[in-house]
C-alpha positions in Angstrom: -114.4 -94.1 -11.8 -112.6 -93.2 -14.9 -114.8 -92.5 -17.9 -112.3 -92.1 -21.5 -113.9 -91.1 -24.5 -112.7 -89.2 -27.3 -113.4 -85.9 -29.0 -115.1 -84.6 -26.5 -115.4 -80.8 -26.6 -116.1 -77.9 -24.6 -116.3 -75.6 -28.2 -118.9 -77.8 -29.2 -122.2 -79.7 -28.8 -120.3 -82.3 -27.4 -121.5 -82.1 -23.9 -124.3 -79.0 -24.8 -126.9 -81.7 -23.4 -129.1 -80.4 -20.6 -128.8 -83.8 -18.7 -125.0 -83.0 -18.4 -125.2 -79.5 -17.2 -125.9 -80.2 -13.5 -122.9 -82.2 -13.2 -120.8 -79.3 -14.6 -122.1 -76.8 -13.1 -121.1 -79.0 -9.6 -117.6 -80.1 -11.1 -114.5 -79.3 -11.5 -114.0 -78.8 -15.3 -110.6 -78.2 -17.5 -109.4 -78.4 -21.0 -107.4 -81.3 -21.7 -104.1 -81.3 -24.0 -103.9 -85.0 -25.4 -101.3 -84.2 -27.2 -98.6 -87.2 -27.5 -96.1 -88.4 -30.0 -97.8 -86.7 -32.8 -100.4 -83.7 -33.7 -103.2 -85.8 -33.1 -103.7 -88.4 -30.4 -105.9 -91.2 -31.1 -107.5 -93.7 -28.3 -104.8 -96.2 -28.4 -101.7 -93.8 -28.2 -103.9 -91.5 -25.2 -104.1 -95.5 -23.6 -100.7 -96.1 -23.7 -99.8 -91.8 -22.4 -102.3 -92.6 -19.3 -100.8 -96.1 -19.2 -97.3 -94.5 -18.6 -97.3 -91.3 -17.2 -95.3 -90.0 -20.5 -96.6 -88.4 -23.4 -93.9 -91.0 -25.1 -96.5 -93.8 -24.0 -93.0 -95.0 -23.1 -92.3 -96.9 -19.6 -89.2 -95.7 -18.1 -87.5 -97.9 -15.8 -90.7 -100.8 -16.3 -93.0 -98.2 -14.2 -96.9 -99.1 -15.3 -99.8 -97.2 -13.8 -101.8 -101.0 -13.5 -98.6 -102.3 -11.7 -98.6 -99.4 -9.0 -102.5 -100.0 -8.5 -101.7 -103.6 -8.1 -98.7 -103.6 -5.6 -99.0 -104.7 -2.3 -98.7 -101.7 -1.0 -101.4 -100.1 -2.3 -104.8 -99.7 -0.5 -106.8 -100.5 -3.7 -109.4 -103.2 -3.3 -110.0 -104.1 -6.7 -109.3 -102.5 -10.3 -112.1 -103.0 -13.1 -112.1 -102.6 -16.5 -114.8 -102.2 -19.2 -112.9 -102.4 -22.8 -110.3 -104.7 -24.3 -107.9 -102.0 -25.2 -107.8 -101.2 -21.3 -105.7 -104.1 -20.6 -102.7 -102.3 -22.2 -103.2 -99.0 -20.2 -103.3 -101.2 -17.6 -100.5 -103.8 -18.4 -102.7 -106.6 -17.5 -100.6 -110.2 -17.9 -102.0 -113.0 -18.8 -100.2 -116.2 -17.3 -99.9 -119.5 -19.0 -103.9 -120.8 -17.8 -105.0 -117.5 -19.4 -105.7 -115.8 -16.1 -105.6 -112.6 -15.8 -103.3 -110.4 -12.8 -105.0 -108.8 -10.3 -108.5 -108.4 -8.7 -111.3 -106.8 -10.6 -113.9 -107.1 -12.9 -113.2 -107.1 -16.7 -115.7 -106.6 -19.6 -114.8 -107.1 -23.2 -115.9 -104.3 -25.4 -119.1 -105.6 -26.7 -120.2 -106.6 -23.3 -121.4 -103.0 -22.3 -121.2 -101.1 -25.4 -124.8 -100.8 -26.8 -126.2 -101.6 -23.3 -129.0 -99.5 -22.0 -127.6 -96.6 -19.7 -129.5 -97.2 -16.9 -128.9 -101.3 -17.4 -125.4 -100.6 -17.3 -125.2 -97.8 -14.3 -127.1 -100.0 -12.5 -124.6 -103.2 -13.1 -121.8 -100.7 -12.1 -123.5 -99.8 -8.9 -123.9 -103.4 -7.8 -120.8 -104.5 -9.0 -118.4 -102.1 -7.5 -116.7 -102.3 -4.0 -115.4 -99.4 -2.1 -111.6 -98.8 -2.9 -111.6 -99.7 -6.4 -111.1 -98.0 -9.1 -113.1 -98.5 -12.5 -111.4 -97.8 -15.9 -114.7 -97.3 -18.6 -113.6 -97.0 -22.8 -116.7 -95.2 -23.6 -114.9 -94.3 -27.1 -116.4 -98.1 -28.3 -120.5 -96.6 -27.3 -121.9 -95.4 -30.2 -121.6 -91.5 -30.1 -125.5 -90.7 -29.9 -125.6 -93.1 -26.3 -122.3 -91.8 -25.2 -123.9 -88.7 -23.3 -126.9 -90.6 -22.1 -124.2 -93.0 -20.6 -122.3 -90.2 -19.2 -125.0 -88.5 -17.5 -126.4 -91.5 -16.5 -123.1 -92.5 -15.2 -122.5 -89.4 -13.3 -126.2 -89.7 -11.4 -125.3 -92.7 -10.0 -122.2 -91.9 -9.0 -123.5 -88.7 -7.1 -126.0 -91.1 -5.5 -123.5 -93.3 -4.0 -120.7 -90.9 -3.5 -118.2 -92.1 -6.2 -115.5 -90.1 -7.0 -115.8 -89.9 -11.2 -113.3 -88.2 -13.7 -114.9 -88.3 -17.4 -111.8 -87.2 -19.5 -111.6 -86.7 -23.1 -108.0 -88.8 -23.8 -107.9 -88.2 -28.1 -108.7 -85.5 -30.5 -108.4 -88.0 -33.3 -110.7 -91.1 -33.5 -109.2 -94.7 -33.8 -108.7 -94.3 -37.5 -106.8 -91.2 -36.5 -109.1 -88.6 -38.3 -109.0 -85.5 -36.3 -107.2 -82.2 -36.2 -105.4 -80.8 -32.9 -108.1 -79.5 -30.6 -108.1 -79.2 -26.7 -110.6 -81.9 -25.0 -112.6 -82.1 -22.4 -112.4 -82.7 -18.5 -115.0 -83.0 -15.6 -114.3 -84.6 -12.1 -117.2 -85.0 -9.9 -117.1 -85.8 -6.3 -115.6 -85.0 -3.1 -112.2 -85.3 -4.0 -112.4 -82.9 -6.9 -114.7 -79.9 -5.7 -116.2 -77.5 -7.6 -114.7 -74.7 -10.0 -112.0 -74.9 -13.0 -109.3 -77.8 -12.7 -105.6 -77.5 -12.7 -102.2 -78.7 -12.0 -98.5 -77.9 -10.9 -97.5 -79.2 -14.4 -99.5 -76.8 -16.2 -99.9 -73.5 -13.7 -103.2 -72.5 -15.8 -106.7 -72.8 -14.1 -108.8 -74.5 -16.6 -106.2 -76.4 -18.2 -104.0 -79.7 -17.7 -102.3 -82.3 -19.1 -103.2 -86.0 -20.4 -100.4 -87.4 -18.0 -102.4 -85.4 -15.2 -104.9 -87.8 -15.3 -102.0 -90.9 -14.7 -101.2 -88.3 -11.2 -104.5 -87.8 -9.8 -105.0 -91.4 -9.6 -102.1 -92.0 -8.3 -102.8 -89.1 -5.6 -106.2 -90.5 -5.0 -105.3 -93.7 -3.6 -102.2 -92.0 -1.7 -99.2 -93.7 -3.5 -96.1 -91.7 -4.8 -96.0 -90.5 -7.7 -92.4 -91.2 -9.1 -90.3 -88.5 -10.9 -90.7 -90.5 -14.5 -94.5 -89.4 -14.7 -94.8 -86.0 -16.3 -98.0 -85.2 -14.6 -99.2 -83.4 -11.0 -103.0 -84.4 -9.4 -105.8 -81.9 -10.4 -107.2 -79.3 -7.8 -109.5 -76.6 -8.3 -109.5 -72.8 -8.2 -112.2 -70.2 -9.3 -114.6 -71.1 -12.2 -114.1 -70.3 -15.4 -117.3 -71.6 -16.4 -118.3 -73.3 -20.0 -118.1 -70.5 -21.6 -114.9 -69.3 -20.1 -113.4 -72.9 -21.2 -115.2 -72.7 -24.1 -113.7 -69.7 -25.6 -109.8 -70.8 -24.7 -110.8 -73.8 -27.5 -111.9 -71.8 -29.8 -108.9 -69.6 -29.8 -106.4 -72.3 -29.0 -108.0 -73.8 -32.8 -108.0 -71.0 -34.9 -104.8 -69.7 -33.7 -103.1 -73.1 -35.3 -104.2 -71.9 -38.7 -103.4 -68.4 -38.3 -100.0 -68.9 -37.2 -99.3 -70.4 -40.6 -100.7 -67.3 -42.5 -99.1 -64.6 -40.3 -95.1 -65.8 -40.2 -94.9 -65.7 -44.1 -97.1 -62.2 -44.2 -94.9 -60.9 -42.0 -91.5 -61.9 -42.9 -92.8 -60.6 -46.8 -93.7 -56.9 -44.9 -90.0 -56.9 -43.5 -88.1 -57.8 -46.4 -90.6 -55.4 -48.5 -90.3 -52.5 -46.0 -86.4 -52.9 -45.4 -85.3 -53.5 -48.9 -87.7 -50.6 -50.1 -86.3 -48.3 -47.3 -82.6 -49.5 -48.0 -83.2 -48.8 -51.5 -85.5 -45.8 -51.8 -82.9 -43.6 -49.4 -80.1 -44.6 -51.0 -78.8 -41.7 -53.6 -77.9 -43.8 -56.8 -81.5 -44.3 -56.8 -82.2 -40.8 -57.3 -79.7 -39.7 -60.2 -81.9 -37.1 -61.2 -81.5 -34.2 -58.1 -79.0 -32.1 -60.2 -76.4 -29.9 -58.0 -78.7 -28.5 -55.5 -81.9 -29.6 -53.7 -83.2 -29.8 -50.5 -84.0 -32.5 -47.6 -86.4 -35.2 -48.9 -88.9 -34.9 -46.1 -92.0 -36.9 -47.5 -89.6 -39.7 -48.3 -88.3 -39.7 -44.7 -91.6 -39.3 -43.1 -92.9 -42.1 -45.2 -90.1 -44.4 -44.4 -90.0 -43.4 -40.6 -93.7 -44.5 -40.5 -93.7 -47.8 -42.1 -90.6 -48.5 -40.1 -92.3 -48.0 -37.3 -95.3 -49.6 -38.3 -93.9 -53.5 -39.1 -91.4 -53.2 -35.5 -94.5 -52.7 -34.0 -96.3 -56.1 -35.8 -94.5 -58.4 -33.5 -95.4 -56.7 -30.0 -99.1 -56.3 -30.8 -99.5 -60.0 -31.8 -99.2 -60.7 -28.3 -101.0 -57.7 -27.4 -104.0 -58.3 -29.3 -104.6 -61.4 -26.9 -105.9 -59.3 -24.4 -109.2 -58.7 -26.4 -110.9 -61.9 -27.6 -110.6 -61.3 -31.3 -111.1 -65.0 -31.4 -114.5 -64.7 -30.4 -115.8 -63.1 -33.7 -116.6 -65.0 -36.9 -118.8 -67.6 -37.7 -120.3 -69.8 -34.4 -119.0 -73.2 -34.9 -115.0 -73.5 -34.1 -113.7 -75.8 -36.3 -115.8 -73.4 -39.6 -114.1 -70.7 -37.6 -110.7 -72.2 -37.4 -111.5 -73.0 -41.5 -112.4 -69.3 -42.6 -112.0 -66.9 -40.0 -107.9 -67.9 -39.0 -107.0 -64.7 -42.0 -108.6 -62.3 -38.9 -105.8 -63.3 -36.1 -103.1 -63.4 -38.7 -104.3 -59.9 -40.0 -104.9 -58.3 -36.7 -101.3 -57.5 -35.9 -101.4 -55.2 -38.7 -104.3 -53.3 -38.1 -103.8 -52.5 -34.8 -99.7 -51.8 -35.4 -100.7 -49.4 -38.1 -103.6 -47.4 -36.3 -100.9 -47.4 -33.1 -98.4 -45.7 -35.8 -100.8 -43.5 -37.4 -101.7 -42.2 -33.9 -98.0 -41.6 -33.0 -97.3 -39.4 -36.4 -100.6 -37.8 -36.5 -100.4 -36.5 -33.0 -96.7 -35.6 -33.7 -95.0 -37.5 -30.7 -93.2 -39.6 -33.9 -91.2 -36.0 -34.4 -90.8 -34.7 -30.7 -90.0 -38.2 -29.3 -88.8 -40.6 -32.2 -90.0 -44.0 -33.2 -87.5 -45.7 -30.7 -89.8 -44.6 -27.6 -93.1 -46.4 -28.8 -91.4 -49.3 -30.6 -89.2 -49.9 -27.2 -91.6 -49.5 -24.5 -94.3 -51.6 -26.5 -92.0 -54.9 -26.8 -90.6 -54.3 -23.2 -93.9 -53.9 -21.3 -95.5 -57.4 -23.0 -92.9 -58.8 -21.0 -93.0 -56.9 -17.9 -96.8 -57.4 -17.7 -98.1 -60.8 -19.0 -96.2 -63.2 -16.8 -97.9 -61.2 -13.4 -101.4 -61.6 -15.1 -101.5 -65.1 -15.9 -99.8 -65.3 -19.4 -102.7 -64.1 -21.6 -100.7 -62.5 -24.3 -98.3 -65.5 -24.4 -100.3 -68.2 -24.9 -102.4 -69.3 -28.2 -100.8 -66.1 -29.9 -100.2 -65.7 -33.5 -96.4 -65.6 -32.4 -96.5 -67.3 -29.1 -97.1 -70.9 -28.1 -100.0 -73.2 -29.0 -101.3 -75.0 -25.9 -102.7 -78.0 -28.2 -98.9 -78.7 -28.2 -98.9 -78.3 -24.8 -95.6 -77.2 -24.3 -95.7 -74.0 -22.1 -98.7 -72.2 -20.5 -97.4 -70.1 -18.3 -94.3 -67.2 -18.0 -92.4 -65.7 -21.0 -92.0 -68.2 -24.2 -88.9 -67.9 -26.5 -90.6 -65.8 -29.1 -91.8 -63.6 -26.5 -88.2 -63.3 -24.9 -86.8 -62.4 -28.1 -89.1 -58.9 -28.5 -88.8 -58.3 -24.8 -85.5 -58.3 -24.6 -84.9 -56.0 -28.1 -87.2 -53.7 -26.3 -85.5 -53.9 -23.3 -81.8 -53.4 -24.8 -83.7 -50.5 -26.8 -84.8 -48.6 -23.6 -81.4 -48.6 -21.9 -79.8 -47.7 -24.8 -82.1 -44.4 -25.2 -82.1 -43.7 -21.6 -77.9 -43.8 -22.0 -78.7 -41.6 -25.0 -79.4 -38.2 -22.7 -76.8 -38.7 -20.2 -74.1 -36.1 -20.0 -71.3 -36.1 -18.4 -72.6 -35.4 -14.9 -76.1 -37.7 -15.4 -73.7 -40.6 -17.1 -73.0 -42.6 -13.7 -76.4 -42.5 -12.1 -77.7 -43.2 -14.8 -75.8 -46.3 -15.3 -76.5 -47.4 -12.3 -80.2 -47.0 -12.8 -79.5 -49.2 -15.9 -77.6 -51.6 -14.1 -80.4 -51.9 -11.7 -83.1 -51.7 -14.4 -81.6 -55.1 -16.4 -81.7 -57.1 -12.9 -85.2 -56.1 -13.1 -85.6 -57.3 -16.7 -83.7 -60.7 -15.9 -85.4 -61.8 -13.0 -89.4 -61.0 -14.7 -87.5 -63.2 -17.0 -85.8 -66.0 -15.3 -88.0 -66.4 -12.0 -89.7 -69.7 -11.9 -92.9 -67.6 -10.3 -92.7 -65.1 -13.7 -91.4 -65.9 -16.5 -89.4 -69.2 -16.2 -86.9 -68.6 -19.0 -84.0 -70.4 -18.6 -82.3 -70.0 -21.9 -83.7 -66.4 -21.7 -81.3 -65.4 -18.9 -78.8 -67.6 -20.6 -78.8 -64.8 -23.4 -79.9 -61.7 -21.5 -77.1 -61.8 -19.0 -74.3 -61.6 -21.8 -76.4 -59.1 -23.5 -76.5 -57.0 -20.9 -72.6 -57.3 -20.0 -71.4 -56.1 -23.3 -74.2 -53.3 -23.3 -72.9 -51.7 -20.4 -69.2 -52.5 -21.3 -70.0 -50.6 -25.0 -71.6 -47.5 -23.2 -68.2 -47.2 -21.3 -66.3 -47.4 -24.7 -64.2 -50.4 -22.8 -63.6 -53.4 -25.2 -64.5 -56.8 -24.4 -61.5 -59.1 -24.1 -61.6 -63.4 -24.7 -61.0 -64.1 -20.7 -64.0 -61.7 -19.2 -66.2 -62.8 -21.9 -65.4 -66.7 -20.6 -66.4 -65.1 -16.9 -69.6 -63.8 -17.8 -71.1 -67.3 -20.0 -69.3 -68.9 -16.7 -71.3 -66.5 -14.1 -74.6 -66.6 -16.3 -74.6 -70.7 -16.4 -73.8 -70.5 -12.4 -76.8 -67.8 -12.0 -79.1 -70.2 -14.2 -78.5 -73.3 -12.7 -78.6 -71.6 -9.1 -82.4 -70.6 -10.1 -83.2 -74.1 -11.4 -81.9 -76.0 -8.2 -83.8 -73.2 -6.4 -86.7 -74.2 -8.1 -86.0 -78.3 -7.8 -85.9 -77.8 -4.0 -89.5 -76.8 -4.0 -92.0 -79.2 -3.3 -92.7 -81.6 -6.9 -96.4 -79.4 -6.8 -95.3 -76.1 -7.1 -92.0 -76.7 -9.6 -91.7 -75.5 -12.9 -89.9 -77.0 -15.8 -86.6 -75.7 -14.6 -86.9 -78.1 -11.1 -87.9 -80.9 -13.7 -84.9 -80.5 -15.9 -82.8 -81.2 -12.5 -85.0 -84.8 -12.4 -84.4 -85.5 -16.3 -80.6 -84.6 -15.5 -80.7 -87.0 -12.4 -83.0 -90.0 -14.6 -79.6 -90.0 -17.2 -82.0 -88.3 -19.7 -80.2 -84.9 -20.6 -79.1 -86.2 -24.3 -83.3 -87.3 -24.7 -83.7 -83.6 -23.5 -81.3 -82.0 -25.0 -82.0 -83.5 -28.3 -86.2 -82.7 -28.0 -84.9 -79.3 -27.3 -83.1 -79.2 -30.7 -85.8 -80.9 -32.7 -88.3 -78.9 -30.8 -89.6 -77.0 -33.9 -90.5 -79.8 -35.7 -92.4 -81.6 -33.0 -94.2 -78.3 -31.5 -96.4 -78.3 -35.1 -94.7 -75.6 -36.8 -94.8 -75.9 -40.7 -91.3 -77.2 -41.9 -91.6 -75.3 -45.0 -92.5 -72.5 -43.2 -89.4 -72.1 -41.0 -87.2 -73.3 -43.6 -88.9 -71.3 -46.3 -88.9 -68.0 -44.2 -85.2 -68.4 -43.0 -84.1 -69.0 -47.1 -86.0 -65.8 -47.8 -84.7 -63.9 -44.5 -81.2 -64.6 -45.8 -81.8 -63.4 -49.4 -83.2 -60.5 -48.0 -80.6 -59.8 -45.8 -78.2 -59.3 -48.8 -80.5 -57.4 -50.7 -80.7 -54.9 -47.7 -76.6 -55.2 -47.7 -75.6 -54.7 -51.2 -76.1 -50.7 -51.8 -74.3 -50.6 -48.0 -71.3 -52.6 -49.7 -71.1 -50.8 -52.4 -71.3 -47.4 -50.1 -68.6 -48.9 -48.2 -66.4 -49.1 -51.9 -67.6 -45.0 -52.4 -64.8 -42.5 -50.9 -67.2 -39.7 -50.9 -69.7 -42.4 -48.9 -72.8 -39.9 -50.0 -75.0 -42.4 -50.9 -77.1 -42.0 -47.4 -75.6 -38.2 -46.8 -77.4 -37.1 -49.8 -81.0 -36.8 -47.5 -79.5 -33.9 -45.6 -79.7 -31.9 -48.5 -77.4 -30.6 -50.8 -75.4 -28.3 -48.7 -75.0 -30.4 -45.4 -74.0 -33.0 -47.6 -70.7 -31.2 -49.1 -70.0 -30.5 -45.4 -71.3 -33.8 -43.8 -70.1 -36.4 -46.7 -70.3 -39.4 -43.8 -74.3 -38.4 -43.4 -75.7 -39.0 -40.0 -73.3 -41.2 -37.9 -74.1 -43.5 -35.4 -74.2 -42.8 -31.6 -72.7 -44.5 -29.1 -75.6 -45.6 -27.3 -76.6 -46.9 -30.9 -73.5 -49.2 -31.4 -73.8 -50.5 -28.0 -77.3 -51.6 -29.0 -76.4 -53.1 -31.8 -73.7 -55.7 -30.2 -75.7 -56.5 -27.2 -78.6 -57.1 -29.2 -75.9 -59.2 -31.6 -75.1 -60.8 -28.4 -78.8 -62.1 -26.9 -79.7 -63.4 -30.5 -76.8 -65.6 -31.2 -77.0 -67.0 -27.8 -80.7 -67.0 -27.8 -81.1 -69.1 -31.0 -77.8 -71.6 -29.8 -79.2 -71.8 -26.4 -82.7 -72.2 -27.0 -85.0 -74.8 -28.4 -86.7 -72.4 -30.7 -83.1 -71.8 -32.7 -83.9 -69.8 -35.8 -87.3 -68.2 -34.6 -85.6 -66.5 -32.0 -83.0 -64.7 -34.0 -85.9 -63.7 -36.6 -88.6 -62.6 -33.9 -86.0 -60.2 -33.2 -85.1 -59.1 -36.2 -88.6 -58.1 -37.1 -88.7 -55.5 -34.3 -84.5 -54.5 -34.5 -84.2 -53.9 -38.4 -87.1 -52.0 -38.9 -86.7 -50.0 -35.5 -83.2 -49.5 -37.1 -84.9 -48.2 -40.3 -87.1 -45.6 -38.5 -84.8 -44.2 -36.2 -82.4 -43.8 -39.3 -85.5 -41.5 -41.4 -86.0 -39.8 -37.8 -82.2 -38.8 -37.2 -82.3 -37.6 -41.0 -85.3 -35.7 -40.7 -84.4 -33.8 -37.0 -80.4 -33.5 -37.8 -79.6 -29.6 -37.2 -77.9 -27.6 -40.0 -76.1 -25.4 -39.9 -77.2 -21.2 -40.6 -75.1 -21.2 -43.5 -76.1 -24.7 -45.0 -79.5 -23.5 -44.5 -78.6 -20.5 -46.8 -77.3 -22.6 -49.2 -80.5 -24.7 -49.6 -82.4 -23.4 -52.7 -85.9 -21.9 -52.6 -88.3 -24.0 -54.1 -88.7 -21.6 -57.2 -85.0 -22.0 -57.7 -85.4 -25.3 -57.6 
């Protein structure tokens, strides 16, 4: 028995009705993403998903889930219908008489619809013969009978052992009002058990997919299920409980809104902070200081501070997930996802600048730099989330939105982007203490420390990121080719892309070889390849941004203002470049070490090996990856200010010399 209805929800009073709750307390229970062609899925277009197996509602190769139920092959004894728009989902033909294909019962819409429920279970219980399977559109049941129906519905079945799957297929209603929301699942029977459902396509207990739904029926009845659905049958692990379910719909709705808020806020704080900073410590700015004076320390500190304060925005938007923030704010989600979104967009802030204020006040910003907490921060969200189920990743203010229901497990492409600046940051300050004895073990420790890195990263059991390894491998190549002061020449550039595509497609065949329950998406990129549907791929991959809900004038909006600000931040660096005496940074050593030191405070090499490979893994991350632009920004937001409060540190801790120190004036003779 297959129950459809629409918008029905575990965040709300939807099915709060004590009639239901023995049923789902017995059940196996999930959040549904419906999402299809659009944001919103209404009845017709979840109809023609389930229909299909494919969120396109498209049939490739003529596959229909009615025509697999109704092959000879198949031990099903009869397949019933209550609903006219059923006969689509179920590609019912009507031949030239006007009868119908196949055996079953079917019920027009107004045949059932404002029937009493226990006139209507009780017609289902006569009615039905073992080895059917009964398709019910309870979205045409006035809303105030539908849970009477349901529960109703459900009794019966537990009386005469049916196996019953009440999905909620649309988050819009067939006039297509609705916003994106996760829906509702229960199965009930023997086949389903008891606890939180989930699937091989979606590796998250408590969560599936719409074209799940096309699978388990397919698995029920024992027929294969054929490469062209995108969908695996339900089981069930340990509850989650309402609640539990509950509260991953309530964040995955306000975390839509919130998204919107927090990528302009924070690409205003980096432009602000970098262009101040740029600005602020740059000497024509300050034409005022006379022949003498001393080493701007407030300015510094300042700038060191809020440096480190926006590079560490991005890292604790993913690490704020680990408290449910969402939780807060007025009872009823959608009010919530209305007025309370400006928290989750905020939060980043709060949390990056108490971090920062504890790392200056306690002094650790002056004994061990900015570098250490802004590195190990973005690395560790990495290293830690895919082992724990993904918490961070998911339904963050920077992450991926499961209502789009494109990745719910492993490391996502914004995520990859901070992990691996934070990763390129460690090795680089870890190179920083070698000396010339430490320098090859080291290395080696490095070398050995980046295959750790890549495979959290590209493991189909972690974090599943194919394009990540396509841009971490290179990255790491010309990192350790820059801390050995070798230059990196056409042809050994052309091996390493060619070794890192072998490496990557190695782990996706790897992955395709394991059974069709347990792959990830890199296996089922080997079937799309094998169907003749890279190009469709390919080209979903490029339009990704578009279709996965994010704001056009957002990303194109943010990227025009990244750009303007990027000259901004250039111009007093251009025009330092045109300065022979170049003292427009060397100034903020002071008067004296400024005559002496006219270049100011030079880059390491550790530094400028940081910078190319970190060049390196965002070109080829934003070419290489469906995410494009967000990738090379996500990174930029944690690289450019790090850069900025590692510059204010070195100023602030560079040694002078005994006699530049003499030459400094006393603050009365200043």
């Amino acid at each position: 028995m297959v129950l459809l209805g629409s918008q029905w929800r575990w965040d709300d009073d939807s099915w709060r009705d004590p009639a239901l709750r023995d049923f789902i307390n017995t059940g196996s229970k999930a959040n549904v993403v419906v999402r299809t062609a659009g944001n919103t899925t209404n009845p017709r277009e979840a109809f023609a998903t389930l229909g299909t197996g494919t969120r396109s509602g498209e049939a490739p190769n003529g596959w229909h889930l009615g025509s697999a139920l109704r092959s000879d092959s198949t031990k099903v004894s009869g397949i019933n219908r209550f609903g006219s728009r059923l006969s689509a989902l179920l590609n019912v033909e009507v031949d030239a008489e006007g009868r119908e294909s196949g055996n079953g019962l079917s019920y027009p819409d107004n045949y059932f619809q404002n029937s009493d429920p226990s006139v209507f279970t009780d017609l289902l219980g006569r009615a039905l013969q073992p080895g059917s399977v009964t398709f019910v559109d309870m979205t045409v049941v006035p809303r105030s009978q539908q849970v009477p129906m349901l529960a109703a519905i459900l009794e019966q079945g537990q009386t005469l052992g049916w196996n019953t799957m009440a999905v909620s297929v649309a988050d819009a209603d067939n006039a297509d009002r609705g916003v994106p929301r996760l829906q509702a699942f229960l199965g009930s029977g023997s086949y389903f058990g008891t606890g939180s459902a989930t699937t091989a396509s979606t590796h998250r207990r408590g969560m599936i997919n719409l074209p799940d739904v096309t699978a388990t029926v397919l698995d029920y009845f024992g027929l294969e299920i054929p490469t062209q659905v995108k969908g695996q049958p339900v089981y069930s692990q340990r509850d989650l409980g309402i609640d539990g379910l509950a509260s991953v719909a309530r964040r995955a709705a306000i975390i839509r809104p919130a998204q919107n808020i927090f990528i302009p806020i924070l690409s205003a704080f980096v432009a602000v902070v970098l262009i101040g900073g740029v600005w602020s410590l740059n000497r024509r700015t300050h034409p005022n200081l006379g022949d003498t004076w001393g080493r701007p320390r407030s300015l510094l500190t300042f700038w060191r501070g809020a440096g480190t304060f926006v590079a560490l925005v991005p890292p604790t938007a993913f690490w704020m997930n680990l408290v449910p923030w969402w939780n807060l704010g007025p009872a009823a989600t959608d009010v919530a996802a209305g007025e309370f979104a400006w928290f989750g967009a905020v939060l980043p802030f709060l949390l990056a600048g108490v971090a920062t204020l504890i790392w200056e006040g306690l002094g650790l910003a002056s004994l061990l730099g900015p570098l250490v907490i802004i590195s190990t921060s973005s690395l560790i969200i990495g290293v830690l989330d895919p082992w724990i189920g993904s918490p961070m990743m998911l339904d963050s203010v920077m992450g991926t939105q499961s209502t789009i229901g494109g990745r719910f497990y492993g490391i996502d492409n914004m995520m990859f982007a901070i992990y691996i600046t934070g990763a390129l940051l460690v090795s680089a300050l870890i190179y920083s203490l070698a000396s010339e004895k430490t320098a090859t073990p080291l290395f080696i420790v490095l070398v050995l420390f980046a295959i750790g890195v890549m495979a959290i990263d590209a493991l189909p059991g972690l974090g599943a990121d194919f394009g990540g390894l396509l841009a971490s491998f290179p990255a790491f190549a010309v990192l350790f080719r820059k801390f050995r002061s070798q230059p990196l020449k056409p042809l050994l550039s052309g091996v390493i892309l060619l070794f890192t595509f072998g490496l990557a497609g190695l782990l996706t065949y790897i992955d395709w070889r394991r059974p069709p329950a347990r792959r990830t998406h890199l296996g089922n990129f080997i079937d799309s390849v094998r169907e003749g549907k890279l190009g469709t791929v390919l080209w979903e991959k490029a339009t990704q941004l578009g279709s996965a809900g994010w704001n056009p004038w957002v990303v194109g909006g943010v990227t025009l203002a990244f750009c303007f600000g990027i000259f901004l931040i250039v111009w007093p660096l251009l025009a330092n470049w045109r300065n022979p005496y170049r003292r427009d940074y060397a100034w903020l050593l002071g008067s004296a070490a400024a005559k002496t030191n006219p270049d100011g405070v030079r880059l390491t090499l550790s530094e400028k090996a940081f910078l190319w490979a970190w060049a390196t893994a965002m070109i080829l991350g934003t070419l290489l990856n469906d995410s494009t632009i967000l990738i090379g920004l996500t990174g930029f937001c944690v690289a450019a200010p790090a850069a900025l409060a590692q510059g204010a540190h070195k100023y602030l801790t560079a040694s002078i010399s005994i006699a530049e120190l003499r030459a400094i004036p006393s603050p009365r003779e200043m």
